[in-house]
ZATORLO-421808 format. One line per field, with one value per residue (C-alpha): residue number from 1; residue in three letters; x, y, z. Coordinates in nm, 2 decimals, always signed. Each point is the difference from the previous one (the first is absolute). Example, Ala and Ser with C-alpha at 12.3 -4.5 7.8 and 13.67 -1.06 7.14 Angstrom:
BEGIN
nr: (1 | 2)
rest: (ALA | SER)
c1: (+1.23 | +0.14)
c2: (-0.45 | +0.34)
c3: (+0.78 | -0.07)
This chain:
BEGIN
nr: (1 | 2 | 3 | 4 | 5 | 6 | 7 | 8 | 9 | 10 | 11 | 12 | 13 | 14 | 15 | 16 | 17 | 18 | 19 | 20 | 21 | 22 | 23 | 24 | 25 | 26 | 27 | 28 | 29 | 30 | 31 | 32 | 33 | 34 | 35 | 36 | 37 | 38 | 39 | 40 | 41 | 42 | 43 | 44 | 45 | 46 | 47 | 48 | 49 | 50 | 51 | 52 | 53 | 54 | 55 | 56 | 57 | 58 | 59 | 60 | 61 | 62 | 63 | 64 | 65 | 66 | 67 | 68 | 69 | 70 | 71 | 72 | 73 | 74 | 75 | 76 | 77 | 78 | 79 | 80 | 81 | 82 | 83 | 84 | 85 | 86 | 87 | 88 | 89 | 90 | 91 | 92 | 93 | 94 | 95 | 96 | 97 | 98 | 99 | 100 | 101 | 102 | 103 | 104 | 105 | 106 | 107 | 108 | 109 | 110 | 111 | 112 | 113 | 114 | 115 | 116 | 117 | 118 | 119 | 120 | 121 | 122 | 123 | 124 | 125 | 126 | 127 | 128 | 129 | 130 | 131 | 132 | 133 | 134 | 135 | 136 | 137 | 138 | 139 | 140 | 141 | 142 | 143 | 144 | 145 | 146 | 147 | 148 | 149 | 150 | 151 | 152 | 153 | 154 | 155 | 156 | 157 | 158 | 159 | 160 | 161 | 162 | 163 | 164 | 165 | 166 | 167 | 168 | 169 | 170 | 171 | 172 | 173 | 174 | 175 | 176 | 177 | 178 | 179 | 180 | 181 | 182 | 183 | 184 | 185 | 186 | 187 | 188 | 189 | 190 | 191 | 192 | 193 | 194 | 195 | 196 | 197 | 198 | 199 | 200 | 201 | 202 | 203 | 204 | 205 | 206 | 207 | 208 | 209 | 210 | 211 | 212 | 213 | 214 | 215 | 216 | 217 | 218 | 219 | 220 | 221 | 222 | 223 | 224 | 225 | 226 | 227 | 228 | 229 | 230 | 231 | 232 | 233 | 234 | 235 | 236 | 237 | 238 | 239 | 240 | 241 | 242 | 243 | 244 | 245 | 246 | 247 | 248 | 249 | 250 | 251 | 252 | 253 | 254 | 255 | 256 | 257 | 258 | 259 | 260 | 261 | 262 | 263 | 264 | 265 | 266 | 267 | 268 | 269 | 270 | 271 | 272 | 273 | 274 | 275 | 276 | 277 | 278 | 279 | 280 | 281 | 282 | 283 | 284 | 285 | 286 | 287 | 288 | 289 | 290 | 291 | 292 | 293 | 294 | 295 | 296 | 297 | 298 | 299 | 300 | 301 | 302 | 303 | 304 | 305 | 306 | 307 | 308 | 309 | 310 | 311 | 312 | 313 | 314 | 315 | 316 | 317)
rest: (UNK | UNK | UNK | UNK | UNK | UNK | UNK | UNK | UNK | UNK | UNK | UNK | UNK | UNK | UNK | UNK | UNK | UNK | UNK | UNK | UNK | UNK | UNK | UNK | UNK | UNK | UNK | UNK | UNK | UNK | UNK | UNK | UNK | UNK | UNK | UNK | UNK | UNK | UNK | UNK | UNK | UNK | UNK | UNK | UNK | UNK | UNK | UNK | UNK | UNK | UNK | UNK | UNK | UNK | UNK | UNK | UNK | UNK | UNK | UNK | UNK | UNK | UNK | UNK | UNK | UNK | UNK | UNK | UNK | UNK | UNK | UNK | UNK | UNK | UNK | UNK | UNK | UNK | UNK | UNK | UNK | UNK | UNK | UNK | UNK | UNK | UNK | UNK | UNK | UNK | UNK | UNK | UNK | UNK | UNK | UNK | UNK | UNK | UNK | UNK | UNK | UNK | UNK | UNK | UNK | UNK | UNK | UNK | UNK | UNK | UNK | UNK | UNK | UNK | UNK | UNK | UNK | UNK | UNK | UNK | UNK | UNK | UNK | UNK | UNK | UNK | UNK | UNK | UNK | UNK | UNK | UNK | UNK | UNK | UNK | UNK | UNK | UNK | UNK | UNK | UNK | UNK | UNK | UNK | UNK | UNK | UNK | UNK | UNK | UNK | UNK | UNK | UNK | UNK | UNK | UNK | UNK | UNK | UNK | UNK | UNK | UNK | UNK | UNK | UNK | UNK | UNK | UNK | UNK | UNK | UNK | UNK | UNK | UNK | UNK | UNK | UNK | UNK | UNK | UNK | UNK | UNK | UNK | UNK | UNK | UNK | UNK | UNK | UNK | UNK | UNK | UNK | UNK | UNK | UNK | UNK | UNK | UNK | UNK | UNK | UNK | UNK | UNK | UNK | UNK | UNK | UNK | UNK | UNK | UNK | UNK | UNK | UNK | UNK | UNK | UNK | UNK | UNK | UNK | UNK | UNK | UNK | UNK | UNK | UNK | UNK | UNK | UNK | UNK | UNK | UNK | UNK | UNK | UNK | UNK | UNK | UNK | UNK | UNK | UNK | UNK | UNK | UNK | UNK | UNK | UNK | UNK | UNK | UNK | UNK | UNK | UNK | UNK | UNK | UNK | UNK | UNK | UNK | UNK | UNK | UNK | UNK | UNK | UNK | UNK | UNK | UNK | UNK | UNK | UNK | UNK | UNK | UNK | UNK | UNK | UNK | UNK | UNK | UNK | UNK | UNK | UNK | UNK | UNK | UNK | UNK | UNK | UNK | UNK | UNK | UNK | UNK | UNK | UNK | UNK | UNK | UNK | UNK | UNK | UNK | UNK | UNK | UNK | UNK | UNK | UNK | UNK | UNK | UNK | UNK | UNK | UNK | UNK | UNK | UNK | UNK | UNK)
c1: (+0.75 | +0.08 | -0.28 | +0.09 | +0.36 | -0.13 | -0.13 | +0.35 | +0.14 | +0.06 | -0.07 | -0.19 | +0.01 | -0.14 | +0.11 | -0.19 | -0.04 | -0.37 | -0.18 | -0.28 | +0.01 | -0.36 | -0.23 | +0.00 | -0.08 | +0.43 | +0.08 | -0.16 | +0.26 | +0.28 | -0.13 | -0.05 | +0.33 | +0.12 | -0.31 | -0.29 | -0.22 | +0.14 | -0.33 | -0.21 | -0.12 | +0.09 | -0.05 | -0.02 | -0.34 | -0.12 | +0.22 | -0.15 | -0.33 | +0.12 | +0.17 | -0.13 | -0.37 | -0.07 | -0.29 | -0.03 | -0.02 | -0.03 | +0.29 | -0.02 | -0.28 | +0.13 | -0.05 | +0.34 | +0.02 | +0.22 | +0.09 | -0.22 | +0.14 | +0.16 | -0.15 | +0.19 | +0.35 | -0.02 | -0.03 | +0.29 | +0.22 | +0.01 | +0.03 | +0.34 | +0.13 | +0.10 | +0.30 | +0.06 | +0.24 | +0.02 | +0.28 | -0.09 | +0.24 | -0.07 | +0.08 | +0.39 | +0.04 | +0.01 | -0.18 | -0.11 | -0.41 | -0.12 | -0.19 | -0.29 | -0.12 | -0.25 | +0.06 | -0.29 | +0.08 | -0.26 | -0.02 | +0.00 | -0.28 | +0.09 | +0.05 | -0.33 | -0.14 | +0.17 | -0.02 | -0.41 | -0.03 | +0.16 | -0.14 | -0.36 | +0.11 | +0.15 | -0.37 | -0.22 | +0.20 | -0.06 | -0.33 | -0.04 | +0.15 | -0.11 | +0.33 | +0.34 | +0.35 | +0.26 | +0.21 | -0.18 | -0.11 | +0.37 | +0.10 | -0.25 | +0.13 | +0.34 | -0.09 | -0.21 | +0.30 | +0.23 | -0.22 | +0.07 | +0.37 | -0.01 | -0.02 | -0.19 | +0.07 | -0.25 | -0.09 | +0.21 | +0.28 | +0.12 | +0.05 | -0.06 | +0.06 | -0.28 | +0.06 | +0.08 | +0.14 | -0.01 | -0.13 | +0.13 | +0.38 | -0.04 | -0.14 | +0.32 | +0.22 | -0.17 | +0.06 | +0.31 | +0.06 | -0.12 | +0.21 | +0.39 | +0.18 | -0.03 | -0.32 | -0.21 | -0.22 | -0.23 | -0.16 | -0.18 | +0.04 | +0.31 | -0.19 | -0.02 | +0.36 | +0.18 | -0.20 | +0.11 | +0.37 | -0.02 | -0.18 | +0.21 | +0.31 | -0.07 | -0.03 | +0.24 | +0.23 | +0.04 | +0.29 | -0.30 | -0.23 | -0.04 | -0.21 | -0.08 | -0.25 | +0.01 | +0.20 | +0.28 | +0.27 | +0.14 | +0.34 | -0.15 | -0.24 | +0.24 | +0.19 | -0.26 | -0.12 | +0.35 | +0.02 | -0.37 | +0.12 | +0.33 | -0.21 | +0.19 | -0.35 | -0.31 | -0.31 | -0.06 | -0.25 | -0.16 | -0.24 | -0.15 | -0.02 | +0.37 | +0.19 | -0.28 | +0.19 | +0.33 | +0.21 | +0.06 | -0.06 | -0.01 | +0.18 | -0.35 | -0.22 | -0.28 | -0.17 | -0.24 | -0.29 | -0.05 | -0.27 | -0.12 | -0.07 | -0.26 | +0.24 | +0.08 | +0.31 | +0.18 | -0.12 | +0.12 | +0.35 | +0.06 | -0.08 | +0.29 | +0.29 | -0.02 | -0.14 | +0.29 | +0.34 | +0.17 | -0.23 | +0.07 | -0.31 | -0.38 | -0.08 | -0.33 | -0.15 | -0.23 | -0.30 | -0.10 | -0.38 | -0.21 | -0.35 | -0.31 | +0.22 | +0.11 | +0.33 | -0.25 | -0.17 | +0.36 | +0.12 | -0.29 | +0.02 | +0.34 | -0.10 | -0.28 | +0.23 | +0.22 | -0.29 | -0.05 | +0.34 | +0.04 | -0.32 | +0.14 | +0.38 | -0.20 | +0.12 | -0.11 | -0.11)
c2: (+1.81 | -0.37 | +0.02 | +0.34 | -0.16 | -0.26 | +0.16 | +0.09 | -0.34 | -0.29 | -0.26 | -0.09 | -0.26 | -0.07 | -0.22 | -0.13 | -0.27 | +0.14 | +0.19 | -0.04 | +0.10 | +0.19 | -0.08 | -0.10 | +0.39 | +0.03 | -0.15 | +0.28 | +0.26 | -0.25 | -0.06 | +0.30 | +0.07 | -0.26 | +0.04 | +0.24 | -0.28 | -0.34 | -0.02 | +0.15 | +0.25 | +0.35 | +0.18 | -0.17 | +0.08 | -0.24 | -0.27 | +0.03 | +0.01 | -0.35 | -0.17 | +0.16 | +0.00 | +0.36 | +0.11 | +0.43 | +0.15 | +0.33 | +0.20 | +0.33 | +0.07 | -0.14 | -0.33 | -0.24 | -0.35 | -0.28 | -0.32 | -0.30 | -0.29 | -0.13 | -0.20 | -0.13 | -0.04 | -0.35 | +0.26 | +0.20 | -0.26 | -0.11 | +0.37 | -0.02 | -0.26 | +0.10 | +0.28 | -0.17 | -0.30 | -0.12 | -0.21 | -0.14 | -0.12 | -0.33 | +0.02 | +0.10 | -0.06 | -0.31 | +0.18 | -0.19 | +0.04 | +0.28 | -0.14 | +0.21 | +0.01 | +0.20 | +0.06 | +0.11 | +0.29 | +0.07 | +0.37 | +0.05 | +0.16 | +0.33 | -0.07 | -0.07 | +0.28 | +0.23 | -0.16 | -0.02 | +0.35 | +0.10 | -0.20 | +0.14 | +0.34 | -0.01 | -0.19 | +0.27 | +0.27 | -0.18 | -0.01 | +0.36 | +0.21 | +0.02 | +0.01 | -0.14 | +0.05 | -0.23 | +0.11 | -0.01 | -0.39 | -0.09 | +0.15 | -0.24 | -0.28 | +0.06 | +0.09 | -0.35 | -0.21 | +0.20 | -0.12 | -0.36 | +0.08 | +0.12 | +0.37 | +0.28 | +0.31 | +0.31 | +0.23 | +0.31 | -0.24 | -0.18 | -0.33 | -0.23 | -0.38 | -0.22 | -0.08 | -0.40 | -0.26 | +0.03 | -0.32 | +0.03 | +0.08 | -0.34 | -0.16 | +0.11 | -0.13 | -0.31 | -0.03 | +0.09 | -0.26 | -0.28 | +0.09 | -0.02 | +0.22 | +0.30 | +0.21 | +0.31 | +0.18 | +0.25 | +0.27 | +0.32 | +0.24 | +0.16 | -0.06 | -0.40 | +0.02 | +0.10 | -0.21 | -0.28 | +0.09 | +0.05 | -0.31 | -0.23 | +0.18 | -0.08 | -0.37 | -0.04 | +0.31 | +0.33 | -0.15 | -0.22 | +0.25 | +0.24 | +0.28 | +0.08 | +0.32 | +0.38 | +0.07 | -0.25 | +0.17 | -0.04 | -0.12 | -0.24 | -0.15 | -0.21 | -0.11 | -0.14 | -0.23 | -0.09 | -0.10 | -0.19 | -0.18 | -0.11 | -0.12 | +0.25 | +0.15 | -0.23 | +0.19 | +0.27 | +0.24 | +0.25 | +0.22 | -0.18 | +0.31 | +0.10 | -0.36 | -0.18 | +0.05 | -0.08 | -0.15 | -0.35 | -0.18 | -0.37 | -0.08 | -0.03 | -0.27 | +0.15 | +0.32 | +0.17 | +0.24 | +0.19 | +0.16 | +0.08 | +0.31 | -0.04 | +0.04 | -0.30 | +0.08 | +0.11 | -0.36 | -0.17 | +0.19 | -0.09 | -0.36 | +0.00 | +0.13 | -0.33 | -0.22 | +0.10 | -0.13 | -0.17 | -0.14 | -0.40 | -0.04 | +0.06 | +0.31 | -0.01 | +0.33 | +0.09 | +0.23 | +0.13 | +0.02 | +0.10 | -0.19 | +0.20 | +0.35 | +0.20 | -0.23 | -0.28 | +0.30 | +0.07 | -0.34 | -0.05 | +0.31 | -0.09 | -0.35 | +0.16 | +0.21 | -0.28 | -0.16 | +0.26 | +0.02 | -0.37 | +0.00 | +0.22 | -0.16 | -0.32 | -0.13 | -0.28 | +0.12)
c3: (-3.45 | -0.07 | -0.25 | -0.18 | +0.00 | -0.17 | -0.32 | -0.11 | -0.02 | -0.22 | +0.24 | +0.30 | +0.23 | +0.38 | +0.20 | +0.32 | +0.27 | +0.07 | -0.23 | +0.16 | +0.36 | +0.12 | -0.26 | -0.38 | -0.05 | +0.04 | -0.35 | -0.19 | +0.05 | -0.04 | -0.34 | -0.14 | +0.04 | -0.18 | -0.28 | +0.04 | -0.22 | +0.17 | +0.18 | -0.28 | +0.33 | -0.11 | +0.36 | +0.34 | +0.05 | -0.27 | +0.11 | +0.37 | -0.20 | -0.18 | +0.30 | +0.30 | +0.25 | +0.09 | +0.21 | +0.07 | +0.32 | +0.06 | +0.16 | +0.09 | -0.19 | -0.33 | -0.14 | +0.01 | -0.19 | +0.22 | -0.04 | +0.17 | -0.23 | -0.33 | -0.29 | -0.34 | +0.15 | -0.21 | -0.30 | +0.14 | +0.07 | -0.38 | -0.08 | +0.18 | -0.18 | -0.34 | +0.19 | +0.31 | +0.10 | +0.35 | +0.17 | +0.34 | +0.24 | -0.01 | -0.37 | +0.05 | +0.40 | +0.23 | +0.29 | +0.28 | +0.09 | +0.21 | +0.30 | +0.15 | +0.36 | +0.19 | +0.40 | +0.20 | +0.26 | +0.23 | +0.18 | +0.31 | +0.21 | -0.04 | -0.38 | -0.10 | +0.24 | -0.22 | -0.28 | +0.02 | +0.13 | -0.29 | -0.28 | +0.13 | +0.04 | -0.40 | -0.13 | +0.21 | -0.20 | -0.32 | +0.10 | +0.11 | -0.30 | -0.36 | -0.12 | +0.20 | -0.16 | -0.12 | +0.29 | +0.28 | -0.13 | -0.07 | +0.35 | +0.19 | -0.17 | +0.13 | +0.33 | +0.04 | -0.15 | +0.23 | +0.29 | -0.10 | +0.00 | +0.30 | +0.03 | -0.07 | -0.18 | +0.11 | -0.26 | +0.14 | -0.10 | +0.34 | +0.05 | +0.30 | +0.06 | +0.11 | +0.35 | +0.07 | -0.21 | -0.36 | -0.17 | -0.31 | +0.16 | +0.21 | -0.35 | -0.15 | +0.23 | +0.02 | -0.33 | +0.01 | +0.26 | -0.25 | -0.29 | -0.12 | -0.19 | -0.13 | +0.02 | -0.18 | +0.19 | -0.22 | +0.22 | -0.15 | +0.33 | +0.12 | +0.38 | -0.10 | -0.15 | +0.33 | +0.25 | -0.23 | +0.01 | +0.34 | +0.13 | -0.21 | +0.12 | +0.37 | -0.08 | -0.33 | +0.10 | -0.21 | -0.24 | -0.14 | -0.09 | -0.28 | -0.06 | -0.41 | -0.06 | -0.09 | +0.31 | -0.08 | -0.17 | -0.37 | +0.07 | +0.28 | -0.23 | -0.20 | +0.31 | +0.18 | -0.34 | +0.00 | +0.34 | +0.00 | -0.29 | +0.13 | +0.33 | +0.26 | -0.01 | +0.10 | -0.02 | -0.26 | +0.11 | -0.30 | -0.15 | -0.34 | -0.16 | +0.04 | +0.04 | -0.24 | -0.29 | -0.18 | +0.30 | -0.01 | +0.38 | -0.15 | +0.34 | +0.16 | +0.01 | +0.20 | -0.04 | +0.24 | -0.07 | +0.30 | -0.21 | -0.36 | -0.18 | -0.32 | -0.24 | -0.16 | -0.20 | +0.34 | +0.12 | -0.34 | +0.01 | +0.39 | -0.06 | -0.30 | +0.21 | +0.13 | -0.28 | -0.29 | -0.18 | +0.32 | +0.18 | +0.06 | +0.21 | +0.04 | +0.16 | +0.30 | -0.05 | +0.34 | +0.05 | +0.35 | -0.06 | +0.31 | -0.07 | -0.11 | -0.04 | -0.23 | -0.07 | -0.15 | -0.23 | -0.12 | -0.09 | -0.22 | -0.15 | -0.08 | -0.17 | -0.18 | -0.18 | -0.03 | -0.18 | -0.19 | -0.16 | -0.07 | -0.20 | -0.25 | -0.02 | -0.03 | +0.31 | +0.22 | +0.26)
C-alpha cells in the first residue's frame, strides 16, 4: 500500500532509527520505494543474487533457494550513501554510556531434566522426518526457553509451573537487592510477567509494581509511565513488544532481561526507553543467560545481526 501510495507523490522521504533490523536483505524494499534504480537492482531476486549466499534445499518436492550468508555489503554500504544522511545520538545528545552485564542462572534439577528430554526429543524428530515445518521448529524453541523461565506450556495449550525455586526469580531479586532506583524488567511471557509482579510484590509491596503487556489496558498505560517516572512506581514490569516502543522511562537506571526473543529491533527499541532525551545517567542493561542453553544461542544471534547492520552504516563495531 505504502509503496502503490508512493507512485502518486512528489516527494519521498523515510525516516528510521534501524533500517536494518534482520538482515541487510530489509533495505531493498525501503529503497525501491523511494527509487526503483537507487540500487541499480531492478527486482529483489537479483539483489539477493548480488548481496546474498544461497544454497537450495528441497521442500516439498520443489527446490527452494535460502539464505546461508552475505558478501559485498562494503559495495552496499557505498551504494547507500549518495540518498542517505544519518544523525547518531551522540552527534546531537549528551547521553551517558550504556553498560552491559551478563548474569549466569543456573537451573535447577528438574530444569535441565526437562530441558534435555526435550532438546533430544526435538533433534530425534529433525532426525526422523524428511521435511519438519516452521511451526513445529519455532514451537520447540519456545517451549525450551519457557523451561528456563520456569514453566512449561503443553501442546494442548496448558501451562504448569516447575515445581521448587525458580533460579532466575531469586537471580532477580538478588539483583534487585544490589541495585537503587528505579528498574525495567523485560520479560517475553505473560507466565514470567506475573510470577515477577507477584514475587516483587511480596517483598517491595503491590504499590511498587507494575504490569505493561497486551492485557494492560489503554487508559492504564499512560498512568503507570507517569507514575514510574515520577518514582511512585519502582519496578516497571513489560512485554518488549508492546512497552518497547515510544514511552519514555529515562527514570531507570537499570534494566533487566528476564529473557530475549531473536528479534533484534524489539531488543534495540527496549534498551531506548531508557537510553533517550532525559537521561542524566548511564544506564546497566542485564542479561539473565543460563550457560550452554538456548539463552547463549540467542544473544549471539542478536550481536550477529547487530554486526551485520553496523557493517553497512559503517559503524564501529
Amino acid at each position: 500500500n505504502i509503496i502503490a501510495l508512493g507512485k502518486n507523490v512528489s516527494y519521498k522521504r523515510i525516516l528510521t532509527g534501524s533500517p536494518v533490523t534482520k538482515s541487510p536483505l530489509d533495505l531493498y524494499t525501503q529503497c525501491w520505494f523511494l527509487d526503483p534504480w537507487l540500487l541499480d537492482q531492478q527486482s529483489y531476486y537479483s539483489f539477493r543474487t548480488r548481496y546474498a549466499l544461497t544454497r537450495k534445499i528441497n521442500v516439498s518436492g520443489r527446490q527452494v533457494e535460502i539464505v546461508v550468508g552475505y558478501r559485498n555489503l562494503g559495495e552496499l554500504s557505498e551504494k547507500l550513501k549518495p540518498f542517505s544522511y544519518r544523525v547518531l545520538k551522540d552527534d546531537c545528545l549528551d547521553l551517558p554510556p550504556k553498560v552491559k552485564v551478563i548474569r549466569h542462572v543456573e537451573m535447577t534439577p528438574e530444569q535441565k531434566r526437562m530441558y534435555v528430554t526435550l532438546k533430544k526429543r526435538a533433534i530425534v524428530e529433525l532426525e526422523r522426518e524428511k521435511i519438519v515445518s516452521a511451526p513445529l521448529i519455532i514451537t520447540r524453541i519456545l517451549r525450551l526457553q519457557q523451561i528456563l523461565c520456569g514453566f512449561i506450556k503443553y501442546d494442548n495449550g496448558t501451562e504448569e509451573v516447575i515445581e521448587g525455586e525458580n533460579p532466575r526469580i531469586q537471580e532477580l531479586l538478588d539483583v534487585i537487592e544490589e541495585t537503587q532506583g528505579n528498574i525495567i524488567i523485560w520479560a517475553t511471557y505473560r507466565n514470567s510477567i506475573k510470577l515477577i509482579r507477584d514475587s516483587i510484590a511480596k517483598v517491595y509491596g503491590a504499590s511498587k509494581v507494575a504490569t505493561f503487556f497486551g492485557d494492560t489496558e489503554s487508559e492504564e498505560r499512560q498512568e503507570i509511565v507517569k507514575n514510574f517516572q515520577s518514582g511512585e512506581i519502582r519496578f516497571f514490569v513489560g512485554q518488549p513488544r508492546t512497552g518497547g516502543y515510544g514511552i519514555t522511562l529515562t527514570n531507570a537506571k537499570t534494566v533487566i532481561y528476564f529473557n530475549n526473543t531473536y528479534d533484534m529491533e524489539v531488543r534495540l527499541q527496549s534498551e531506548d526507553r531508557a537510553h533517550r532525551i532525559g537521561q542524566k545517567d548511564k544506564v546497566t542493561y542485564i542479561d539473565f543467560v543460563c550457560p550452554n542453553t538456548l539463552d547463549e544461542k540467542i544473544i549471539q544471534v542478536l550481536n550477529n545481526k547487530k554486526k551485520l547492520a553496523d557493517e553497512i552504516t559503517g559503524d564501529k563495531w
